[in-house]
ChimeraX commands (.cxc) that place a marker at each C-alpha (Angstrom):
marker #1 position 0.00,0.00,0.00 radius 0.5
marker #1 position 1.39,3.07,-0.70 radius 0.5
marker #1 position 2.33,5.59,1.85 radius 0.5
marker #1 position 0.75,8.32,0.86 radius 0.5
marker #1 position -2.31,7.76,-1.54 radius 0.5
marker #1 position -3.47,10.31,-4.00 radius 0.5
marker #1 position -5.66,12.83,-2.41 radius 0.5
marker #1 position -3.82,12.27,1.40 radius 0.5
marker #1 position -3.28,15.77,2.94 radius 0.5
marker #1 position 0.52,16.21,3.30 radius 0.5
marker #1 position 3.13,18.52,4.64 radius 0.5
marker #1 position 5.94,19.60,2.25 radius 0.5
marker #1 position 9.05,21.18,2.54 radius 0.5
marker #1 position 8.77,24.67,1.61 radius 0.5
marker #1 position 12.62,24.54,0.66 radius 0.5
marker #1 position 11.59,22.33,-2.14 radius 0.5
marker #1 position 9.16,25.11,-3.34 radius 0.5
marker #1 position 9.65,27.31,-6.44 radius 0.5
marker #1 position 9.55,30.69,-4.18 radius 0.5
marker #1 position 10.72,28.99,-0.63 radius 0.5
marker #1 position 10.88,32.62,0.56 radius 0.5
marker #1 position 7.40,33.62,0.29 radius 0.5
marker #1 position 5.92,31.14,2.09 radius 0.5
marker #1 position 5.05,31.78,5.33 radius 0.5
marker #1 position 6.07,28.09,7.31 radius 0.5
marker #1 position 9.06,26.19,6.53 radius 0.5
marker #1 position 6.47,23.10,5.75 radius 0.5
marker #1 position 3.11,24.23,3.45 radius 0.5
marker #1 position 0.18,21.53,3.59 radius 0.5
marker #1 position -1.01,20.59,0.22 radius 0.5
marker #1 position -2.67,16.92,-0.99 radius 0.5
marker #1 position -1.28,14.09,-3.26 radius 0.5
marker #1 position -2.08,14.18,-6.71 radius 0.5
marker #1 position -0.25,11.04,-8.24 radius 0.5
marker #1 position 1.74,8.33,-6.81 radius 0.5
marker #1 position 5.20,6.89,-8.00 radius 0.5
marker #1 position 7.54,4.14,-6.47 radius 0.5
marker #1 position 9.92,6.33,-4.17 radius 0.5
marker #1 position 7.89,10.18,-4.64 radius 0.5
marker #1 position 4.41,11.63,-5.58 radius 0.5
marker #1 position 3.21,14.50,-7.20 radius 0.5
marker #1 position 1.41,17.25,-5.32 radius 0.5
marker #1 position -1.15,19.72,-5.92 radius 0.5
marker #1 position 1.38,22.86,-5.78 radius 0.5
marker #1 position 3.13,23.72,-9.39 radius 0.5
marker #1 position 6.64,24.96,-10.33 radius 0.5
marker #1 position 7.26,27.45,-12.63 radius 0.5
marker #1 position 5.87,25.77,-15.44 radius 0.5
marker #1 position 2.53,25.09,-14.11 radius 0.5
marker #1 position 3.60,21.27,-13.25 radius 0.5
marker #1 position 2.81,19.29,-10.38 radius 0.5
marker #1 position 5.67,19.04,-8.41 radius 0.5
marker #1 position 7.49,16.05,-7.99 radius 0.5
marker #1 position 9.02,14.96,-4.26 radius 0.5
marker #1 position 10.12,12.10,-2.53 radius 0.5
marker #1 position 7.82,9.95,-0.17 radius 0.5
marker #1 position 10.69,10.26,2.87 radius 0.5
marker #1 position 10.60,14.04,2.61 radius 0.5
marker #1 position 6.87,14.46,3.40 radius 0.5
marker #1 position 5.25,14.55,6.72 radius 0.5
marker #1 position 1.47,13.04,7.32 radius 0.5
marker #1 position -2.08,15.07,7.93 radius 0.5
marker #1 position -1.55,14.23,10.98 radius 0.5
marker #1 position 1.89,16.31,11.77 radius 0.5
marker #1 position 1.39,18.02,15.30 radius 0.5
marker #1 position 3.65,19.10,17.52 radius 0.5
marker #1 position 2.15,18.84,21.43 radius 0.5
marker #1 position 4.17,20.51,24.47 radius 0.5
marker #1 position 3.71,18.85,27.55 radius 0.5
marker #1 position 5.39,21.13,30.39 radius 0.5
marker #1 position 4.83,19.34,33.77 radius 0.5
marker #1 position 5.69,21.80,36.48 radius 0.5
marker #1 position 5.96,21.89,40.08 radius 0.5
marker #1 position 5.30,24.93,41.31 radius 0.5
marker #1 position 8.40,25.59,42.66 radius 0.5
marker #1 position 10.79,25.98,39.21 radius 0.5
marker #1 position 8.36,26.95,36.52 radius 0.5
marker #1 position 8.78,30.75,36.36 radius 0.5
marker #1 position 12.82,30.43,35.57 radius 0.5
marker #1 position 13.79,26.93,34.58 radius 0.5
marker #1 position 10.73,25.09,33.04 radius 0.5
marker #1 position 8.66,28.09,31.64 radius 0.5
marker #1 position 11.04,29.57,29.24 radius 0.5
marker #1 position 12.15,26.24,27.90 radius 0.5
marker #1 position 8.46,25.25,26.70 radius 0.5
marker #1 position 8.05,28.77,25.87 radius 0.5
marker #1 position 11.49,28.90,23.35 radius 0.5
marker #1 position 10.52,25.08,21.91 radius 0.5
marker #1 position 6.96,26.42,21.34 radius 0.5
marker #1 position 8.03,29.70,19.75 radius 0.5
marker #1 position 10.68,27.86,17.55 radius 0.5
marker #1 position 8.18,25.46,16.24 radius 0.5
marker #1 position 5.75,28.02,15.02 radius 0.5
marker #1 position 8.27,29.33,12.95 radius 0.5
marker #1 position 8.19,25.74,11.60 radius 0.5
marker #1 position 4.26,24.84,11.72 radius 0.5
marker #1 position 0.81,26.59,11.39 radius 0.5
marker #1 position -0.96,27.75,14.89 radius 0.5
marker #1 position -2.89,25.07,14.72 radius 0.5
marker #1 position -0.43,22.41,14.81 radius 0.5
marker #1 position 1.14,23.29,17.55 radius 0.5
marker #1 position 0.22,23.65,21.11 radius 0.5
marker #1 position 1.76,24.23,24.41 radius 0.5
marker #1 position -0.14,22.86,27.90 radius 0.5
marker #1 position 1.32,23.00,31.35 radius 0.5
marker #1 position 0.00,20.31,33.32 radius 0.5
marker #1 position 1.15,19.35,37.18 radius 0.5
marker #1 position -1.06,16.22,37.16 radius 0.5
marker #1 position -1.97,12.77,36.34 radius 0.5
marker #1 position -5.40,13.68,35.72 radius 0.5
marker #1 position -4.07,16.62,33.54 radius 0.5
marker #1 position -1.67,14.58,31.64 radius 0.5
marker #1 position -4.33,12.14,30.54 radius 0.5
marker #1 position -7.65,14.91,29.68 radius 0.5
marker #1 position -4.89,16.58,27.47 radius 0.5
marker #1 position -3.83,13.66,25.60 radius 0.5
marker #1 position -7.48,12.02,25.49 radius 0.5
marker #1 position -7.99,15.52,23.43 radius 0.5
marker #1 position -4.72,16.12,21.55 radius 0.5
marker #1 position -2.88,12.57,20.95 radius 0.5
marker #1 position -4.91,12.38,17.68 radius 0.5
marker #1 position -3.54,15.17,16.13 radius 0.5
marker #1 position -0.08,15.04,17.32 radius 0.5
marker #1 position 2.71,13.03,16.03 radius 0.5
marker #1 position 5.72,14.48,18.09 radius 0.5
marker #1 position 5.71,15.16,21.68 radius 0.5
marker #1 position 8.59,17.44,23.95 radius 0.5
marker #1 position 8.11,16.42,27.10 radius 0.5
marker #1 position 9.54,18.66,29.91 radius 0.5
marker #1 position 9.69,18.48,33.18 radius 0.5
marker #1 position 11.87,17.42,36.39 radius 0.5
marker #1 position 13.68,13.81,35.69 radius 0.5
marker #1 position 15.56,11.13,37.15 radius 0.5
marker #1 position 17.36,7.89,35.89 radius 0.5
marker #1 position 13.79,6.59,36.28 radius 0.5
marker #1 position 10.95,8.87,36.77 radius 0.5
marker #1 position 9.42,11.97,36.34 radius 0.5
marker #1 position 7.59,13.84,38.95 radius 0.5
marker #1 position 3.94,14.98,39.19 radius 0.5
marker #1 position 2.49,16.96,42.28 radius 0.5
marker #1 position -0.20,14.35,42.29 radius 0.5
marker #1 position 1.14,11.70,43.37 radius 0.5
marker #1 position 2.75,10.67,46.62 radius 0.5
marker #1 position 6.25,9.12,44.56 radius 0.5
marker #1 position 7.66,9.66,40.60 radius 0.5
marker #1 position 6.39,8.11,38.04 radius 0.5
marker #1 position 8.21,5.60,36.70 radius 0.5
marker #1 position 8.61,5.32,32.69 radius 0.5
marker #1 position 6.46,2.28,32.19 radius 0.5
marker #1 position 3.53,4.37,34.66 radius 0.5
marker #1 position 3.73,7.62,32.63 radius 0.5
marker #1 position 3.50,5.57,28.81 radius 0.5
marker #1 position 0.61,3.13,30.52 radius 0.5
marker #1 position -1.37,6.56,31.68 radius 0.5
marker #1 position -0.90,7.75,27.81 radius 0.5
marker #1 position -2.09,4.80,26.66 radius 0.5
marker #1 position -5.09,4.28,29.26 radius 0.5
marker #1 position -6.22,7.70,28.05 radius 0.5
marker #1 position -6.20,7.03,24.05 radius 0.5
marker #1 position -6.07,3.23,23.80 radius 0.5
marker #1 position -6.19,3.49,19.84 radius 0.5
marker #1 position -3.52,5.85,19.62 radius 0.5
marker #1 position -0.87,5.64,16.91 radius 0.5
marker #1 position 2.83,5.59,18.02 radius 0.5
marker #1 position 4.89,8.93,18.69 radius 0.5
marker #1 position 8.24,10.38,18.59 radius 0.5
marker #1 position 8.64,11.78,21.95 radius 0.5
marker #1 position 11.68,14.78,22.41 radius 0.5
marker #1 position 12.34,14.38,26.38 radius 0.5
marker #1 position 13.85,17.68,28.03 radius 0.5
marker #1 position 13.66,16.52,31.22 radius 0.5
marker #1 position 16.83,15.48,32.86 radius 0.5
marker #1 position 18.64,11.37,32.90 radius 0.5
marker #1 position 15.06,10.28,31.10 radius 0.5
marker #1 position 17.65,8.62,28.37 radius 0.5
marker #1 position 18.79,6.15,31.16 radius 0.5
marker #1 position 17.53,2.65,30.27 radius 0.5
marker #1 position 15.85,2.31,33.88 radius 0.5
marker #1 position 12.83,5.02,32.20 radius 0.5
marker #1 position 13.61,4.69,29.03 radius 0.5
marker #1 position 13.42,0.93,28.41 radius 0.5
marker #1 position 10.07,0.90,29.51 radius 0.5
marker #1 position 8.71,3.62,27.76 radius 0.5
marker #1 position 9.89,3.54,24.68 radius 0.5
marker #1 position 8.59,-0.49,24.98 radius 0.5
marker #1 position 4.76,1.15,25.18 radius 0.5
marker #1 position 2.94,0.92,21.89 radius 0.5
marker #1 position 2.26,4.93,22.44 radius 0.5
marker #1 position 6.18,5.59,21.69 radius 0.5
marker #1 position 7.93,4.86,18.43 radius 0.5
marker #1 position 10.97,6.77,19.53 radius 0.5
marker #1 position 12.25,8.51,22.06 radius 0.5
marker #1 position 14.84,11.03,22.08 radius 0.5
marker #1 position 16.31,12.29,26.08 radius 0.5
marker #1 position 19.46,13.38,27.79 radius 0.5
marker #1 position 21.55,10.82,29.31 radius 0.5
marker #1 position 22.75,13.33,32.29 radius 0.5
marker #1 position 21.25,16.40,34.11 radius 0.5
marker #1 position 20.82,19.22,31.27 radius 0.5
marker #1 position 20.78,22.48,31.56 radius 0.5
marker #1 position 17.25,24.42,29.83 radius 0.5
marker #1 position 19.33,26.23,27.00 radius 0.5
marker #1 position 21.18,23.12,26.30 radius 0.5
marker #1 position 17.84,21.35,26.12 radius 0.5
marker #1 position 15.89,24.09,23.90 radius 0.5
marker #1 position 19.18,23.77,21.58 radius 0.5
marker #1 position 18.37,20.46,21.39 radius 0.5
marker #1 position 14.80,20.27,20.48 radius 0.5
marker #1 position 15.48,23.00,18.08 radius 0.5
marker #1 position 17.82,21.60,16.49 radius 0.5
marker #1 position 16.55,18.43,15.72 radius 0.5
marker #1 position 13.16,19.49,14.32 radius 0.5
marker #1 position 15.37,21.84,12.26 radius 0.5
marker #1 position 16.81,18.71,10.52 radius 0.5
marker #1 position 13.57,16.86,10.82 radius 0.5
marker #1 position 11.02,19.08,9.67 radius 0.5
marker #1 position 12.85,21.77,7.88 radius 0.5
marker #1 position 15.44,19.62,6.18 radius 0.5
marker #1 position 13.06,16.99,6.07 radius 0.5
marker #1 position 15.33,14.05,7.72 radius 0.5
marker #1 position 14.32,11.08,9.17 radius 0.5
marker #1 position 14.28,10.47,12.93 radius 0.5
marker #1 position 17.76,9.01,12.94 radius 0.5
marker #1 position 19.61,11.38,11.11 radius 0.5
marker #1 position 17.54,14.11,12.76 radius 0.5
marker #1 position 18.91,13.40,15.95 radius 0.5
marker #1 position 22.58,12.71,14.89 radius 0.5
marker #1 position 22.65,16.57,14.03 radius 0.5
marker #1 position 21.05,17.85,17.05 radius 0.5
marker #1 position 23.11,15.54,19.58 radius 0.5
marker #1 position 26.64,17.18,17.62 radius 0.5
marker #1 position 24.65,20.47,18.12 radius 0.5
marker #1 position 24.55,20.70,21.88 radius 0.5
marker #1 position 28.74,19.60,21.91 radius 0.5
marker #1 position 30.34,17.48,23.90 radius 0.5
marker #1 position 29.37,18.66,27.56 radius 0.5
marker #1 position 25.58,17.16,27.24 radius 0.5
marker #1 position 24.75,13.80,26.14 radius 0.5
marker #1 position 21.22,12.42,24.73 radius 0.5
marker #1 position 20.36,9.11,23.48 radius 0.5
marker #1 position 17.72,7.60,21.22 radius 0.5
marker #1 position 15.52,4.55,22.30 radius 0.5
marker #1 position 13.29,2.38,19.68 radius 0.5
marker #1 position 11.09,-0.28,21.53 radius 0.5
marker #1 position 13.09,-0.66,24.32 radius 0.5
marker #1 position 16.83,-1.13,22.92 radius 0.5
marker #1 position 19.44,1.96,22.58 radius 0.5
marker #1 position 20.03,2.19,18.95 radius 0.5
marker #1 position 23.26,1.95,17.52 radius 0.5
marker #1 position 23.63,6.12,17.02 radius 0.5
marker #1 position 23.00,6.54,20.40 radius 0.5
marker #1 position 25.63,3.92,22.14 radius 0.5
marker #1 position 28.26,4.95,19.61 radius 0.5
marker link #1:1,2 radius 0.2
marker link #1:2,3 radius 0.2
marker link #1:3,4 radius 0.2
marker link #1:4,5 radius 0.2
marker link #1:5,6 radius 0.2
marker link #1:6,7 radius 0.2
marker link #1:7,8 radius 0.2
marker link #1:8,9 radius 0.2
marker link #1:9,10 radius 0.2
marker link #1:10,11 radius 0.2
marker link #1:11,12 radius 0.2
marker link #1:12,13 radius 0.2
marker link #1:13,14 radius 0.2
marker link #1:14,15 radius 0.2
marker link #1:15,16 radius 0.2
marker link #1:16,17 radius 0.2
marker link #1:17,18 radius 0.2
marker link #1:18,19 radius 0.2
marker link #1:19,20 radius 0.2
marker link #1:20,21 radius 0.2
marker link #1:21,22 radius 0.2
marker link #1:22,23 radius 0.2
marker link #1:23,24 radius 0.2
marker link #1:24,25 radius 0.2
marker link #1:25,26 radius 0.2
marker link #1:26,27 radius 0.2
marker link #1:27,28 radius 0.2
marker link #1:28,29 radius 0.2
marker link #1:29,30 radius 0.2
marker link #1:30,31 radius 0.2
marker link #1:31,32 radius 0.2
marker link #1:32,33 radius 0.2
marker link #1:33,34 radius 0.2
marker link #1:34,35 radius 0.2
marker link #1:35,36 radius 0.2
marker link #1:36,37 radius 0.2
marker link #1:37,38 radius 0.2
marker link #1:38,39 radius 0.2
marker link #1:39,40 radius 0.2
marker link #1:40,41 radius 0.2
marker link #1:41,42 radius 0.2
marker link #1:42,43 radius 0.2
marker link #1:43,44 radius 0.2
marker link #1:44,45 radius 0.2
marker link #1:45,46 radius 0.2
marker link #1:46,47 radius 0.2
marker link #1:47,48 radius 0.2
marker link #1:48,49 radius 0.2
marker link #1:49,50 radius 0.2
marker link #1:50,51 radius 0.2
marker link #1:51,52 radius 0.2
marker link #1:52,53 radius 0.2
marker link #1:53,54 radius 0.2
marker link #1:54,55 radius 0.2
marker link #1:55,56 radius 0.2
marker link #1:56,57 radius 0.2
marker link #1:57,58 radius 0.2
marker link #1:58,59 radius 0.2
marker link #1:59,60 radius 0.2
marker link #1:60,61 radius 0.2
marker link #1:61,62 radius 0.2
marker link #1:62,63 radius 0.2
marker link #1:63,64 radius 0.2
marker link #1:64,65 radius 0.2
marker link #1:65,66 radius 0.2
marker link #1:66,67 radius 0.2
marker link #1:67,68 radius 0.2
marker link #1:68,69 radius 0.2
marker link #1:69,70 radius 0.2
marker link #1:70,71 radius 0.2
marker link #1:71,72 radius 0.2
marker link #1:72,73 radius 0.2
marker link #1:73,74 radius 0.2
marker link #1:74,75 radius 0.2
marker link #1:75,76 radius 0.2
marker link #1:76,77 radius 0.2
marker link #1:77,78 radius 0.2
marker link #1:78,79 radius 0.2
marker link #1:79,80 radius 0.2
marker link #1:80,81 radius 0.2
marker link #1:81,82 radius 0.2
marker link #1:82,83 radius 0.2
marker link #1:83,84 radius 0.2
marker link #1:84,85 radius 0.2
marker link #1:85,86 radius 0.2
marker link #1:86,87 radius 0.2
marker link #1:87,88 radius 0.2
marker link #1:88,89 radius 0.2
marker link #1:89,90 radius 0.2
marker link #1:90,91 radius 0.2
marker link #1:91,92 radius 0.2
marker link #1:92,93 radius 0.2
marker link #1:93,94 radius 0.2
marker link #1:94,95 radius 0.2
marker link #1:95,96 radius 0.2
marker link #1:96,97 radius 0.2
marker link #1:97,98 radius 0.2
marker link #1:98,99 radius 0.2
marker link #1:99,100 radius 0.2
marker link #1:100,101 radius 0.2
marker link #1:101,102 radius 0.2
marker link #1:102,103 radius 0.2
marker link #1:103,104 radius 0.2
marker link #1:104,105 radius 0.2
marker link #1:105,106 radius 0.2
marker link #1:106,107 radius 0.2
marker link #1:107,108 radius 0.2
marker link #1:108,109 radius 0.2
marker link #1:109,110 radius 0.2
marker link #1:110,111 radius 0.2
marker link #1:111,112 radius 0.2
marker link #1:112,113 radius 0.2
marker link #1:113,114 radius 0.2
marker link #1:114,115 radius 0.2
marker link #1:115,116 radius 0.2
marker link #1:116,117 radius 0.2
marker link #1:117,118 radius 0.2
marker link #1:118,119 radius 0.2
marker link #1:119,120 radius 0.2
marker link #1:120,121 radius 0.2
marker link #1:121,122 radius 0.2
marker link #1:122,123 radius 0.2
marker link #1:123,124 radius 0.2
marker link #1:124,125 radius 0.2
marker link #1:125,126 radius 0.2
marker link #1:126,127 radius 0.2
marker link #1:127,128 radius 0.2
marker link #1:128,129 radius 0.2
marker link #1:129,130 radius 0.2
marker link #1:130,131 radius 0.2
marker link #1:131,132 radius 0.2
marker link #1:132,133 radius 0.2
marker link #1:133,134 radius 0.2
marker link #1:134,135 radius 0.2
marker link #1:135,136 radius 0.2
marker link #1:136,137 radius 0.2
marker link #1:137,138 radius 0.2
marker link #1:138,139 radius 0.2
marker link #1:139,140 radius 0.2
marker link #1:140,141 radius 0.2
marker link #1:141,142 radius 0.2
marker link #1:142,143 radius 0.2
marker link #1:143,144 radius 0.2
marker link #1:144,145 radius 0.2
marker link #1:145,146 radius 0.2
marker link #1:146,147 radius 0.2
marker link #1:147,148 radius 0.2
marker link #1:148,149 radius 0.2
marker link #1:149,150 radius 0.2
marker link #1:150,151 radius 0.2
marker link #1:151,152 radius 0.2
marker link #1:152,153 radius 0.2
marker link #1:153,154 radius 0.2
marker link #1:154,155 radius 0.2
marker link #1:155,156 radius 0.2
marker link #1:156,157 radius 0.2
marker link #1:157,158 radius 0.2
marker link #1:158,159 radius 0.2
marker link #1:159,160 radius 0.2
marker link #1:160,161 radius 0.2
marker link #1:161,162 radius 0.2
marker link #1:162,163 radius 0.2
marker link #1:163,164 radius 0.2
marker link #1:164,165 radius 0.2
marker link #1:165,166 radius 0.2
marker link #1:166,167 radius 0.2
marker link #1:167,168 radius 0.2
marker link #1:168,169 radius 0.2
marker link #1:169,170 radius 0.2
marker link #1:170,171 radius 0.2
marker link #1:171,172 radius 0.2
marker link #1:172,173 radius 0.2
marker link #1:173,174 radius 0.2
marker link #1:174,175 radius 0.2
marker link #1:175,176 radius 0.2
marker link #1:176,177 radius 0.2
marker link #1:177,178 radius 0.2
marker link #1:178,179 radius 0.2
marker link #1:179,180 radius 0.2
marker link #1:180,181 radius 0.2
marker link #1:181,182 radius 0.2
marker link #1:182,183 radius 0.2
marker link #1:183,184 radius 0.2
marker link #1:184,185 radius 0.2
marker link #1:185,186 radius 0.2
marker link #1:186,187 radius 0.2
marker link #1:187,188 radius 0.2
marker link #1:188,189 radius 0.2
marker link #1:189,190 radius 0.2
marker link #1:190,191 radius 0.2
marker link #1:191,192 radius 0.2
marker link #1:192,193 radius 0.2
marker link #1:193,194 radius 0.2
marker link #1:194,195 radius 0.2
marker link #1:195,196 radius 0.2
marker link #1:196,197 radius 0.2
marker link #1:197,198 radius 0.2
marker link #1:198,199 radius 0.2
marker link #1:199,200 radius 0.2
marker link #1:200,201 radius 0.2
marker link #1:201,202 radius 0.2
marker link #1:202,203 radius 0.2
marker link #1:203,204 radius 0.2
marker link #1:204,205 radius 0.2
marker link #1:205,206 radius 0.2
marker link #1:206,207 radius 0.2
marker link #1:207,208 radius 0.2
marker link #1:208,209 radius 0.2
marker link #1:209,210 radius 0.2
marker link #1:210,211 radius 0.2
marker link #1:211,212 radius 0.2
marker link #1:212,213 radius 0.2
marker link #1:213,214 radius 0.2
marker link #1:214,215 radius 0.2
marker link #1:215,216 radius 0.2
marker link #1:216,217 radius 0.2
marker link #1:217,218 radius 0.2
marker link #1:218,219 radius 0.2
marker link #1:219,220 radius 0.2
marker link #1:220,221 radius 0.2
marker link #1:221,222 radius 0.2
marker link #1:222,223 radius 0.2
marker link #1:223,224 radius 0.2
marker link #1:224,225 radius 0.2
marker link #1:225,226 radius 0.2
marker link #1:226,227 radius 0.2
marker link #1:227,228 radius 0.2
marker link #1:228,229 radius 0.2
marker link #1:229,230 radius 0.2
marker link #1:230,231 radius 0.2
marker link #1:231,232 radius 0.2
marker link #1:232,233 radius 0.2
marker link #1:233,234 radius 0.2
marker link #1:234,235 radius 0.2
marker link #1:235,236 radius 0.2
marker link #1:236,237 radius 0.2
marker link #1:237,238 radius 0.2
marker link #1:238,239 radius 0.2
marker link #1:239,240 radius 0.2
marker link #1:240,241 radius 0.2
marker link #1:241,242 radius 0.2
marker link #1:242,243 radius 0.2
marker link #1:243,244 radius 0.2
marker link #1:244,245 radius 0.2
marker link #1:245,246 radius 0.2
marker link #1:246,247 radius 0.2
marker link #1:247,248 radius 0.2
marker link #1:248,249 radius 0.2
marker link #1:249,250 radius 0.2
marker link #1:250,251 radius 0.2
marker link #1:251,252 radius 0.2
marker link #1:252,253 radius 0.2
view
């Protein structure tokens, strides 16, 4: 079956565009109007009044949303956790339309889940920030963290049907295999991206920036995505990249 079938609504690279400067997001939604093996033809024309022509990997799905989960604690949000969702979110809408992105500051488990129960459907890539450890993340609801496995079973209790994401963790030693393992094992993640170590905000905001540079502007796929953005932030910080519960290969090397 192919990947994108004529008349699927699709996200293109405005780069590939005949006048990439006048557009007003780096990726402009248009539909499929023929398939080929390896690319398809959309409805936008060059300057010859052709469909144009790109490849399959370079396109993003209808349902390309980018959702901001900041998960505060009352005591750090105004100088630490605030400004970091606040520079990812403005980033990304130089990247995306309004209405695919969104920012929501939860503290909650109850929170966490009425927000994805709304949102997980039109959201493929989630930033997750918040106050981590090697394996949990904290939320002022409950009496202890939750650990990886609790915090992917929660997503998935709240959209059971949901289609796998690529989750961008900000939140500090969440790339450790005692949360990660687990979380990127739940059918709600197809990858996860989070620091090995404790990471400071601008090194994190670097981060997410950078990568959906490569992803969504260059249009790259997940892997070579996060290649760039883990060379981005230098030596001093560390992330790693988890795909149903194993470390790939970039990550360990």
């Amino acid at each position: 079956m192919a990947k994108f079938p004529v008349g699927t609504e699709v996200y293109v690279p405005s780069r590939l565009l005949p006048n990439p400067d006048g557009q007003s997001f780096a990726l402009t939604r248009t539909t499929v109007s023929a398939q080929n093996a390896r690319s398809v033809r959309v409805n936008l024309q060059d300057t010859n009044g052709n469909d144009i022509e790109v490849a399959s990997r370079l396109l993003h799905g209808p349902n390309l949303g980018i959702t901001v989960l900041r998960i505060g604690d009352l005591l750090t949000e105004d100088y630490t956790l605030d400004p970091l969702a606040k520079s990812t979110l403005h980033y990304l809408r130089l990247l995306l339309q309004p209405e695919a992105i969104r920012l929501h500051e939860v503290r909650t488990t109850v929170e966490i889940q009425k927000v994805w129960e709304r949102y997980e459907n039109a959201t493929s890539h989630v930033v997750l920030i918040g106050h981590g450890s090697s394996d949990s993340i904290r939320l002022l609801d409950q009496t202890r963290p939750v650990n990886g496995n609790e915090l992917a079973q929660l997503l998935e209790d709240a959209a059971p049907t949901t289609v796998p994401k690529t989750f961008v963790s900000l939140s500090c030693l969440t790339g450790r295999q005692p949360f990660a393992k687990p979380f990127s094992q739940n059918r709600v993640c197809a990858d996860l991206l989070a620091p090995f170590q404790s990471v400071h905000s601008a090194a994190a905001s670097l981060f997410a920036q950078s990568y959906f540079a490569h992803h969504l502007l260059n249009g790259e796929g997940v892997i070579a995505a996060f290649r760039h953005a883990r060379r981005a932030v230098g030596s001093g910080v560390s992330f790693r990249h988890w795909r149903s519960g194993t470390l790939t290969p970039t990550a360990s090397s």
